[in-house]
N, C-alpha and C positions, 0 to 999 in steps of 0.2 A: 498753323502747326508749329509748336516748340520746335527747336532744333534737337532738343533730345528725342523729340518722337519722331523725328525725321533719321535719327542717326537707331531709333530702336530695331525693327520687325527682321526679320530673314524671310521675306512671303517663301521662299523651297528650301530645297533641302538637296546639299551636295551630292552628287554623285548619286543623284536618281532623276526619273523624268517626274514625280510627282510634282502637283499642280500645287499652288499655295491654296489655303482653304477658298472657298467660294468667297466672293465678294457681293456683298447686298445690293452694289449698283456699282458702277464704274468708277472708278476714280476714288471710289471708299476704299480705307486702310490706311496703312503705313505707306510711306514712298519716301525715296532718297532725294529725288530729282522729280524737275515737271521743267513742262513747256506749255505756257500760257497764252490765250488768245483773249487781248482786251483791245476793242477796235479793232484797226489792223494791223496792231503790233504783236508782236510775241514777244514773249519774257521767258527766256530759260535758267531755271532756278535748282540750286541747291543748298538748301537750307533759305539762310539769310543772305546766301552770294550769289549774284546776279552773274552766267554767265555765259548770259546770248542775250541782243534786244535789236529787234528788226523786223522785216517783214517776209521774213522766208522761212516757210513752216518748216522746210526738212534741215533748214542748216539749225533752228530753233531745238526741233528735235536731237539731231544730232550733237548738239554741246550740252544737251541734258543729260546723254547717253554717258557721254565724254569726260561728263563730272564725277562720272561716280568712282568709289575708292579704286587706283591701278591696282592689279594683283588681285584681287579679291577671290576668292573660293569660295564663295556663298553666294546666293543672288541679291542683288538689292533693285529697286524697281524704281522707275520712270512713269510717272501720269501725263498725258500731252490732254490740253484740256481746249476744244475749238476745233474748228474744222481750217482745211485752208487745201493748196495745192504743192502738187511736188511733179517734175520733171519724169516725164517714162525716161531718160537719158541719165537719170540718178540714180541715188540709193541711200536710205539710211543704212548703215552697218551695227549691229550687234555682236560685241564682244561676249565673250564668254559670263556667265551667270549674271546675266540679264535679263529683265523681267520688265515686259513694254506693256500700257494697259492705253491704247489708245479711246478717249469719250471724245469724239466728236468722227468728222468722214475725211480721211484724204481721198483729192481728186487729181488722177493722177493725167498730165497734158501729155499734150507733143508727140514725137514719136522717140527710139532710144534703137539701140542693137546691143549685143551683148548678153549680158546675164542682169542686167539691173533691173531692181525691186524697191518697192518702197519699203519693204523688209526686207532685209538681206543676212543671211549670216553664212558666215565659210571659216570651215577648221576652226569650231569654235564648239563648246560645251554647257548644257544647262541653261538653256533659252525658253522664255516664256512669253507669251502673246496672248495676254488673256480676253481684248476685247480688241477687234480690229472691224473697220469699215471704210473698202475703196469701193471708187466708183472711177468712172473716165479709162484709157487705154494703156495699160503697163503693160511692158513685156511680160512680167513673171509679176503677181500681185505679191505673195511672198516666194521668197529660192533662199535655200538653204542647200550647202553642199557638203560632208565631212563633217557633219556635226552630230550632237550624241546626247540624249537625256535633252529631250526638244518636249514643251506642250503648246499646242494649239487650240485656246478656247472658243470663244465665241468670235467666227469668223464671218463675216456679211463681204461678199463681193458683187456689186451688180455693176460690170463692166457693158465696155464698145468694142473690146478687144483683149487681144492677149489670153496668158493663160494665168486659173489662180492659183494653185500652189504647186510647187516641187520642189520635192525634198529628195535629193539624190548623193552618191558618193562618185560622183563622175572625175572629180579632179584628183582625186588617188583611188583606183577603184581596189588597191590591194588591200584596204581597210572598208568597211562596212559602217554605213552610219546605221548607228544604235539606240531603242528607247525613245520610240514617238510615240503619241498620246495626241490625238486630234478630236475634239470633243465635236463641234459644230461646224460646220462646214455648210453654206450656203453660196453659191455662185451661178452667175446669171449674165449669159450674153457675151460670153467670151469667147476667143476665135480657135482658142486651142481647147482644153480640156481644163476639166474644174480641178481636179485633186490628179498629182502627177508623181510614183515615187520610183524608185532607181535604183537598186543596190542597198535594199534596208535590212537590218535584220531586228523583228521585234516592232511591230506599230500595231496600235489599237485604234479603232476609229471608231467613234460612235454614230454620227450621221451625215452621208453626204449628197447636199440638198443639188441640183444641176438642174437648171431653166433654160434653156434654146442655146446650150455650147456649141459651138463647132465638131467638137470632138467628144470624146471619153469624158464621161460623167467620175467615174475613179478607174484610172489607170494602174496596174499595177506592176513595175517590169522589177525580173530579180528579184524579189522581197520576197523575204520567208518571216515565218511566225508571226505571222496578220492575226487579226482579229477585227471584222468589222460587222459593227451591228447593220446599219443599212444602206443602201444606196439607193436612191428615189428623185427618177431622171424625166424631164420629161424632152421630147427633141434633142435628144444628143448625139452629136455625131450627124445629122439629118443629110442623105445624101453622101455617106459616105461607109466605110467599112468600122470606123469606131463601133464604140458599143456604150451602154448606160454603166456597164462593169466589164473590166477587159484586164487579161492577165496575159503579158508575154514577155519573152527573153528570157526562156528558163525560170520563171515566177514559179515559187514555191519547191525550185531544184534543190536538197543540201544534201551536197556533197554528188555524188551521181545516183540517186534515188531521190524519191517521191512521197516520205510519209505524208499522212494528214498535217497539214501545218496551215493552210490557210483556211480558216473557217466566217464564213460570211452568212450573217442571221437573215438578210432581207435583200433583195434586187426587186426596187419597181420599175418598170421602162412603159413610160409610153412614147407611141409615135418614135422619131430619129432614125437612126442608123439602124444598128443591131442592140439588142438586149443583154444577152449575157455571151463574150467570145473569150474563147480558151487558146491560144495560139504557141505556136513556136517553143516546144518544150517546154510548156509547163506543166502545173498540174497539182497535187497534193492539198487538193482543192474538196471544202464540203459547201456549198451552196442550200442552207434550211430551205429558202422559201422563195418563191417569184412569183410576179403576176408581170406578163408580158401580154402589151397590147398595140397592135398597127405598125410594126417598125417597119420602117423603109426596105432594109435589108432581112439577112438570117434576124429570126426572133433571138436564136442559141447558134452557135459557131463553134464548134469543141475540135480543131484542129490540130494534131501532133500533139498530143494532152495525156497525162500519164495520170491514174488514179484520181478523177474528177466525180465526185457525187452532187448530181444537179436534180435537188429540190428534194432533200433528204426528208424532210417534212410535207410539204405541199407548193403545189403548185399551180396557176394558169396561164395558156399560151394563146390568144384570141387575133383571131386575123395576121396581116403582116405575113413577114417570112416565114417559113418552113426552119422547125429544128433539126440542125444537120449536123453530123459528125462527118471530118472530109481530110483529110492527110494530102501535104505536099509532098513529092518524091523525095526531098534533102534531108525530111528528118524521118525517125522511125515513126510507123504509124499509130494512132490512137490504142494506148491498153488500159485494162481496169478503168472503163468510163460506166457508172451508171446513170442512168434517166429516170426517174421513178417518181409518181405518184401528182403526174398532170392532168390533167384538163385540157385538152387541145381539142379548140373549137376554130371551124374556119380556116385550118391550116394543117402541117401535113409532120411525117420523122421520117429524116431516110438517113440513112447511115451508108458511104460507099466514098472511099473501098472499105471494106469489111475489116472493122479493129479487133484487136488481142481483147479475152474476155471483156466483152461488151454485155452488158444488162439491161433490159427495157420492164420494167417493171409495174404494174400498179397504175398503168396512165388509163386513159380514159380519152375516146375517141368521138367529139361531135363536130359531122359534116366534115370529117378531117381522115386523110389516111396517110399510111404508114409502112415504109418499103426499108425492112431489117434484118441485116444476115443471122 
């Protein structure tokens, strides 16, 4: 690659969370920087300047990062081309309008505490990640805190441990991170939860994939103006009160009301925890479609939940727990919750104590009953 072509492309565009156009395979396009694996060396390069050579893939990565123009307002992008390993006790760091496209697997060793990820970005704007694959035990596979105009492409995690991604506003929570865009999400084997976020306002997700997590297949605490096409969990949460989709800490509150603002196209669950739990003031919730089957726990859990539409289109609830609507003393109890248009085979709907206009609608009762004020 010329160095003018190295110095041409802008793959985003400032001051949005838009993605660069697709890429026909990894590592295709324009880049500013790479970090290359030939043997066991790496080479981190920008343009015709050499600068990183050694055998440590995250410090490799990290001086490609490091090369690119200071100050920048536009994105410029980074290709890491080979696989290698990196410390759970580390972190590569992403500055602002940076654009990582990893082709090859980081494996992440050791143990670590903290906040470290082999992505990591904090207080930072206009991040892109367009191809990533770990595997091994990181604390947080990617964490992000305080950051804004974020996409996440094509994401493979099949972990031993940890959780894989969160993206929160935890270290100034009087600001909101803003404009995420998660396109793929696959994780598997992790001891926390697959997709984790915190104080969002504005995230779109297209699919997220959860194989035998520990926890929460997608998590969603505080975040308003969601959009997620589907969630498709199977064992998540097993043995515990998580869910394959789970919304708490005021998820979906703005301001002190509860319009529509989180709208979710698909929830599958088999087996794990719970299926679909609504807890701790939240709410403003449409849920299209579910098919829940064998969970350990509640199939549905709609707990202290204000305005939740569960299965606005269809639905099935087969074996496993009972869908329950159930209020803790601390918060007000369940209002505007609809249930409507299931299929509940082998298991049961009760609802107690008794919620503010509550609606059962449309469902469809085999081998299954049903105790509703």
């Amino acid at each position: 690659m010329s160095p003018s072509a190295v110095a041409a492309a802008d793959p985003g565009r400032a001051g949005s969370a838009e993605a660069s156009p697709r890429l026909a395979a990894c590592g295709d396009g324009s880049y500013q920087a790479e970090a290359v694996l030939s043997g066991s060396t790496w080479t981190a390069r920008r343009g015709s300047g050499v600068v990183y050579t050694g055998t440590d893939m995250r410090a490799a990565m990290q001086a490609a990062i490091n090369s690119l123009t200071a100050g920048r307002t536009s994105k410029e992008r980074v290709v890491v081309r080979g696989s290698g390993s990196i410390s759970a006790n580390s972190r590569v760091s992403l500055p602002s309008y940076t654009t990582l496209d990893v082709c090859g697997t980081i494996n992440v060793t050791g143990s670590g505490s903290g906040d470290q990820a082999p992505v990591y970005a904090r207080g930072a704007r206009d991040i892109e990640i367009q191809n990533l694959k770990l595997t091994g035990s990181p604390l947080y596979g990617i964490f992000m805190r305080n950051v804004q105009n974020v996409v996440l492409g094509q994401i493979d995690m099949r972990l031993s441990a940890g959780l894989g991604v969160r993206i929160d506003n935890r270290g100034d929570t009087s600001q909101w991170t803003k404009n995420v865009r998660i396109d793929n999400v696959y994780v598997s084997g992790a001891s926390s939860h697959a997709v984790e976020t915190y104080g969002v306002d504005g995230i779109t997700i297209g699919t997220v994939t959860a194989r035998n997590v520990g926890e929460s297949g997608l998590l969603l605490n505080q975040t308003i103006n969601a959009t997620v096409t589907k969630v498709d969990a199977d064992n998540a949460g097993a043995g515990t009160g998580y869910a394959a989709f789970r919304m708490a800490n005021r998820n979906g509150r703005v301001g002190s009301s509860y319009p529509t603002n989180i709208r979710v196209g698909e929830v599958i669950a088999r087996g794990g925890g719970r299926g679909v739990f609504c807890v701790s003031e939240s709410g403003g919730a449409v849920i299209d479609r579910v098919t829940i089957s064998d969970t350990g726990n509640n199939a549905v859990l709609i707990e202290n939940c204000y305005n939740v539409n569960l299965a606005a289109q269809s639905g099935t609830v087969t074996g496993g727990g009972e869908i329950r609507l159930a209020a803790r003393t601390e918060f007000a109890n369940n209002r505007d919750i609809t249930v409507q248009n299931l299929t509940v085979t082998n298991s049961a709907i009760r609802e107690s104590p008794c919620g503010e206009n509550t609606e059962f609608r449309n469902n469809r009762l085999v081998n299954s009953s049903q105790s509703i004020c």
